[in-house]
Backbone as CSV, one residue per row, in Angstrom:
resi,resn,N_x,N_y,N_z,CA_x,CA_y,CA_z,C_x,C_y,C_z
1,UNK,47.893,128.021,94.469,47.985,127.308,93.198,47.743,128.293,92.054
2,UNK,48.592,127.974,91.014,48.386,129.550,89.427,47.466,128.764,88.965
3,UNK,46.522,129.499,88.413,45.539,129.317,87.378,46.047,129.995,85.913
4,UNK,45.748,128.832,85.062,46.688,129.725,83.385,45.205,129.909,82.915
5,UNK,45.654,130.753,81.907,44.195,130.791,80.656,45.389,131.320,79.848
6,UNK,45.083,130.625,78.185,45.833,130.836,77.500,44.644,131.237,75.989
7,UNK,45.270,132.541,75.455,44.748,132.998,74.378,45.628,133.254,73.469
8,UNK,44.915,133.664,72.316,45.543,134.555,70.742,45.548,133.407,70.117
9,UNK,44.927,132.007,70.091,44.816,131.566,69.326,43.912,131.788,67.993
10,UNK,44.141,131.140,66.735,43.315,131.810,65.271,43.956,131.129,64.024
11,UNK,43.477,131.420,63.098,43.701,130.715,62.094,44.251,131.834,61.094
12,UNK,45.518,131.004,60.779,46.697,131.816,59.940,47.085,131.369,58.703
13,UNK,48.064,131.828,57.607,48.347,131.072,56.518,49.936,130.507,56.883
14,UNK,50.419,129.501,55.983,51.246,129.329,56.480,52.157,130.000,56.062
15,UNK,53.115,129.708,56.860,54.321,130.731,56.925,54.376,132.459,57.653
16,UNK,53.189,132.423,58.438,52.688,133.358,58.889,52.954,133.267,60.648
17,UNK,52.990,134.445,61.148,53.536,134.241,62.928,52.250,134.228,63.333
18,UNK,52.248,133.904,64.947,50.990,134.107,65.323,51.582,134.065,67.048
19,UNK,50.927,134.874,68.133,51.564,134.995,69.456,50.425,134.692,70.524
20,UNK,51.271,133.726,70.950,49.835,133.192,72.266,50.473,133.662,73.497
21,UNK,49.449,133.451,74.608,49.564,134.081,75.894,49.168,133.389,76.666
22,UNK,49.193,133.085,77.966,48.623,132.758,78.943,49.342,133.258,80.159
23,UNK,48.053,133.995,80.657,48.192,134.243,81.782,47.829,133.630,82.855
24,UNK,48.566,133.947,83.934,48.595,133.369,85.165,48.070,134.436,86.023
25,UNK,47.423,133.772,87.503,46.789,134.255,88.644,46.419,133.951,89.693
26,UNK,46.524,133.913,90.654,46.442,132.898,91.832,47.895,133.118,92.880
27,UNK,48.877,133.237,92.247,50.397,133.317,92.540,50.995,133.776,91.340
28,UNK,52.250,134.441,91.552,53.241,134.739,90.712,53.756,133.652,90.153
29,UNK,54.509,134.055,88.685,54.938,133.120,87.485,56.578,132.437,87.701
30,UNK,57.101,133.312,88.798,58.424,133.894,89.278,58.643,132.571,89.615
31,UNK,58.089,131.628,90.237,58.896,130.270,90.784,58.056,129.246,90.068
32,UNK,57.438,129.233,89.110,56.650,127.995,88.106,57.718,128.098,87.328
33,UNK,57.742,126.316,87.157,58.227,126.291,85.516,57.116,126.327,84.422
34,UNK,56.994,126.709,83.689,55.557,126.849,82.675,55.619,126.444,81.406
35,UNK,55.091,125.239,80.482,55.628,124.612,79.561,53.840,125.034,78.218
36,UNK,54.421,124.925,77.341,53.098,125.220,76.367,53.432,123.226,75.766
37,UNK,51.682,122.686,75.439,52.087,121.790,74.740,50.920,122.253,73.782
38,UNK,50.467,120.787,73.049,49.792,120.920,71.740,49.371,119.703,71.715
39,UNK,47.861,119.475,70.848,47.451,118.397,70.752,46.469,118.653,69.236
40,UNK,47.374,117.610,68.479,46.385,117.287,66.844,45.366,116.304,66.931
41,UNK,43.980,116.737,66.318,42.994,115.782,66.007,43.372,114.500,65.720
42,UNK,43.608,113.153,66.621,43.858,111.861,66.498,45.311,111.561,67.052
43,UNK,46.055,112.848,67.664,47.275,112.604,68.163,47.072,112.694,69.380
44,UNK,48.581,111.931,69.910,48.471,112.541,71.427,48.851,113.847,71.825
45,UNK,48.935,114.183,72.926,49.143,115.904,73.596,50.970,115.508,73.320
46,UNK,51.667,117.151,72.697,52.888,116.794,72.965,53.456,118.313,73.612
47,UNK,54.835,117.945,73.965,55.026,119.008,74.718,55.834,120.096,73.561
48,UNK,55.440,121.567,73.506,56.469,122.296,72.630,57.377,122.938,73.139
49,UNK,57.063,123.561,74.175,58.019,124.426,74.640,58.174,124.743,76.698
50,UNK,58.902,125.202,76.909,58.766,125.170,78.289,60.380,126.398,78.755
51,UNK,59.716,127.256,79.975,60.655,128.091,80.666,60.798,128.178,81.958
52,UNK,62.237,128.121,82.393,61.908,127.703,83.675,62.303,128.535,84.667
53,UNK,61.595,128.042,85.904,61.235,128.736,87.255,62.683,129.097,87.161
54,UNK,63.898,129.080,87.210,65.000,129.518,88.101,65.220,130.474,87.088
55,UNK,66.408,131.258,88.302,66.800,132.842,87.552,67.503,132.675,86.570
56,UNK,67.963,131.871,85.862,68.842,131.993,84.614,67.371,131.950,83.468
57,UNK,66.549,131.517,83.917,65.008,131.094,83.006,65.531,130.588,81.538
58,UNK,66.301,129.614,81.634,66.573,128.247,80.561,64.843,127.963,80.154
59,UNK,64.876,127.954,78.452,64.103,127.631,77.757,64.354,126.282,77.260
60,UNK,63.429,125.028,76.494,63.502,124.245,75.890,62.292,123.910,75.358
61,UNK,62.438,123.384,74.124,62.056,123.124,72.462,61.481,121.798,72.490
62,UNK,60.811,121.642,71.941,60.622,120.319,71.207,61.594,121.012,69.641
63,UNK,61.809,119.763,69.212,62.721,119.616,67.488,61.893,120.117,66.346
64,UNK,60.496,120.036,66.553,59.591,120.556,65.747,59.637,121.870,65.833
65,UNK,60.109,122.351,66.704,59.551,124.154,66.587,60.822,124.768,67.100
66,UNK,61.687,123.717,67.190,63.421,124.489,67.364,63.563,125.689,66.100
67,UNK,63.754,126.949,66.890,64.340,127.995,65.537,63.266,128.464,64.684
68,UNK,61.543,128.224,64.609,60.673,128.703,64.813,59.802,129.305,66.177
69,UNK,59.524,129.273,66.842,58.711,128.957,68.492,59.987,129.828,68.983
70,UNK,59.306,130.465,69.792,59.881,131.216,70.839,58.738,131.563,72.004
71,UNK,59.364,131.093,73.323,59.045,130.578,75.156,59.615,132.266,75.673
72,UNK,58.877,132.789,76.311,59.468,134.242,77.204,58.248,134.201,77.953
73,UNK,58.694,134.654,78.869,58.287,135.214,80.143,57.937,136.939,80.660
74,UNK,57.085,137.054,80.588,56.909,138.683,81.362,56.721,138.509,82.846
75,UNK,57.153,138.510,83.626,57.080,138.396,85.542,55.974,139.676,85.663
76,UNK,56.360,140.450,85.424,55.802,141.837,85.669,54.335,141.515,85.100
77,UNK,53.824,141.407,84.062,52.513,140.816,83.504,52.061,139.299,83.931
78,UNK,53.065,138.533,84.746,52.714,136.645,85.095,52.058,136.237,84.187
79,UNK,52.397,136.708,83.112,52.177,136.285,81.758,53.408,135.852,81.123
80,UNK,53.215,134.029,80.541,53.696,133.679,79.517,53.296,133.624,78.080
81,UNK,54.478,134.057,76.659,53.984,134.061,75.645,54.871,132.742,75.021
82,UNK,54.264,132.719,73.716,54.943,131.706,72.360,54.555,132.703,71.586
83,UNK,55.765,132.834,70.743,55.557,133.389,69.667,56.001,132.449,68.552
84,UNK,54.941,132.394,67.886,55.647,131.044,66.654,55.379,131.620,65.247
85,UNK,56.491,131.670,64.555,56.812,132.460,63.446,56.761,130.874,62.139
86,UNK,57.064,131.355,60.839,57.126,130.254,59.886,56.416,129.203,60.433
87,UNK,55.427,129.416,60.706,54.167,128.348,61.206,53.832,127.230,59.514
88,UNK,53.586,126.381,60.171,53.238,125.178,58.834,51.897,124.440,59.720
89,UNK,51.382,124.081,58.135,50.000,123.270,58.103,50.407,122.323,59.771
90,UNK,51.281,121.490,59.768,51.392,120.898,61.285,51.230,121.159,62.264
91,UNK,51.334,122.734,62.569,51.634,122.728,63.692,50.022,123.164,64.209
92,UNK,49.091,122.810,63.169,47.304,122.716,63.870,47.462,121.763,65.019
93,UNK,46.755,122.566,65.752,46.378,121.729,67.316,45.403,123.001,68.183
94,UNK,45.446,122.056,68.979,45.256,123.127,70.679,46.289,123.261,71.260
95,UNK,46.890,124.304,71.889,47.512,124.843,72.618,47.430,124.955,74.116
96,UNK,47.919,124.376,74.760,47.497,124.431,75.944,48.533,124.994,77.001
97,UNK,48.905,125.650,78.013,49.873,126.147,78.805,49.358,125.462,80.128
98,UNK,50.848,125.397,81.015,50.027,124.133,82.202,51.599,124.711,82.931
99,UNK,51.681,124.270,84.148,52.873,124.312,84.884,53.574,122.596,84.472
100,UNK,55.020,122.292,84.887,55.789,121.695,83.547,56.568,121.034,84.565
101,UNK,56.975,119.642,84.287,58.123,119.174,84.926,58.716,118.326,84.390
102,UNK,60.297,118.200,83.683,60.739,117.275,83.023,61.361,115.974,83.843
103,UNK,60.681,115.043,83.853,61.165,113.791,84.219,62.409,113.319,84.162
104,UNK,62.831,111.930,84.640,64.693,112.050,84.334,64.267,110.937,83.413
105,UNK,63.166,110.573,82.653,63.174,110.095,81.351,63.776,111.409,80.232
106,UNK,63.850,112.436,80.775,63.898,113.703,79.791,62.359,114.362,79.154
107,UNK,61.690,113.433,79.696,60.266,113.797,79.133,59.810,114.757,79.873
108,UNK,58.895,115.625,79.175,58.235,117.022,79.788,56.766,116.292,80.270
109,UNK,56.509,116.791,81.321,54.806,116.300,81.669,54.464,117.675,82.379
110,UNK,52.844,117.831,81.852,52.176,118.948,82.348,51.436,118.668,83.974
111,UNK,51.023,119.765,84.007,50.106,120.054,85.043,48.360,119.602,85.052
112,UNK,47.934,120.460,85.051,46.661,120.521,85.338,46.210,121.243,83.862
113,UNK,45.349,120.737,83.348,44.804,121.075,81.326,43.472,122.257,81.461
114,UNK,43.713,123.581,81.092,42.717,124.317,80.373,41.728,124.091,79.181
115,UNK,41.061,124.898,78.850,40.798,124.706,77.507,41.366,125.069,76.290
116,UNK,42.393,125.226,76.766,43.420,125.731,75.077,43.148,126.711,73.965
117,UNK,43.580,126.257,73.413,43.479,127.456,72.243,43.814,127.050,70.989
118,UNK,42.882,127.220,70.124,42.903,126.750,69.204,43.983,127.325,67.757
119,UNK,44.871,126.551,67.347,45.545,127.191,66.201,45.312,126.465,64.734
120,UNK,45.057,127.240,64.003,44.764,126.598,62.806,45.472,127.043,61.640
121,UNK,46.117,126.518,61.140,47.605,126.727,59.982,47.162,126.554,58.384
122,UNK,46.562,127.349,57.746,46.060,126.632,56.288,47.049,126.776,55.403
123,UNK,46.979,125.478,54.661,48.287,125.583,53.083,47.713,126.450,52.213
């Protein structure tokens, strides 16, 4: 079973990038699909991003962070990053990285929850 821990979370201005990580250990990253979500004070957890186990490694978005947020993979490090650029006051949450499976609702559901990482976006 992978164990994630996900870091580089911090508090940024907006419009400012900021690059998280989580690494994996236990097993290689090579056959997980691995999805990052997020959760705001009084919201529920949502899903942002996710890359997947097969060799073409197809990425997908939530609409919020389409064309900001960027999902990659290092195999060689079994480390996954987000890099999220033009960040806004919204996108405060925790960050959390989990192994990922999209339902044939189309819905993304996680794995098993870390303690995240905290991002904080000031206007």
């Amino acid at each position: 079973q992978v164990q994630l821990v996900e870091s580089g979370g911090g508090l940024v201005q907006a419009g400012g990038p900021l690059r998280l990580s989580c690494a994996a250990s236990g097993r290689t990253i090579t056959s997980v699909t691995i999805g990052w979500f997020r959760q705001a004070p009084g919201k529920e957890r949502e899903f942002v991003a996710a890359t997947m186990a097969s060799s073409g490694g197809n990425t997908y978005y939530a609409d919020s962070v389409k064309g900001r947020f960027t999902i990659a993979r290092d195999n060689a490090k079994n480390t996954v990053y987000l890099q999220m650029n033009s960040l806004k006051p919204e996108d405060t949450a925790v960050y959390y990285c989990t192994t990922a499976v999209r339902g044939y609702d189309g819905k993304w559901y996680g794995g098993s929850w870390g303690q995240g990482t905290q991002v904080t976006v000031s206007s």
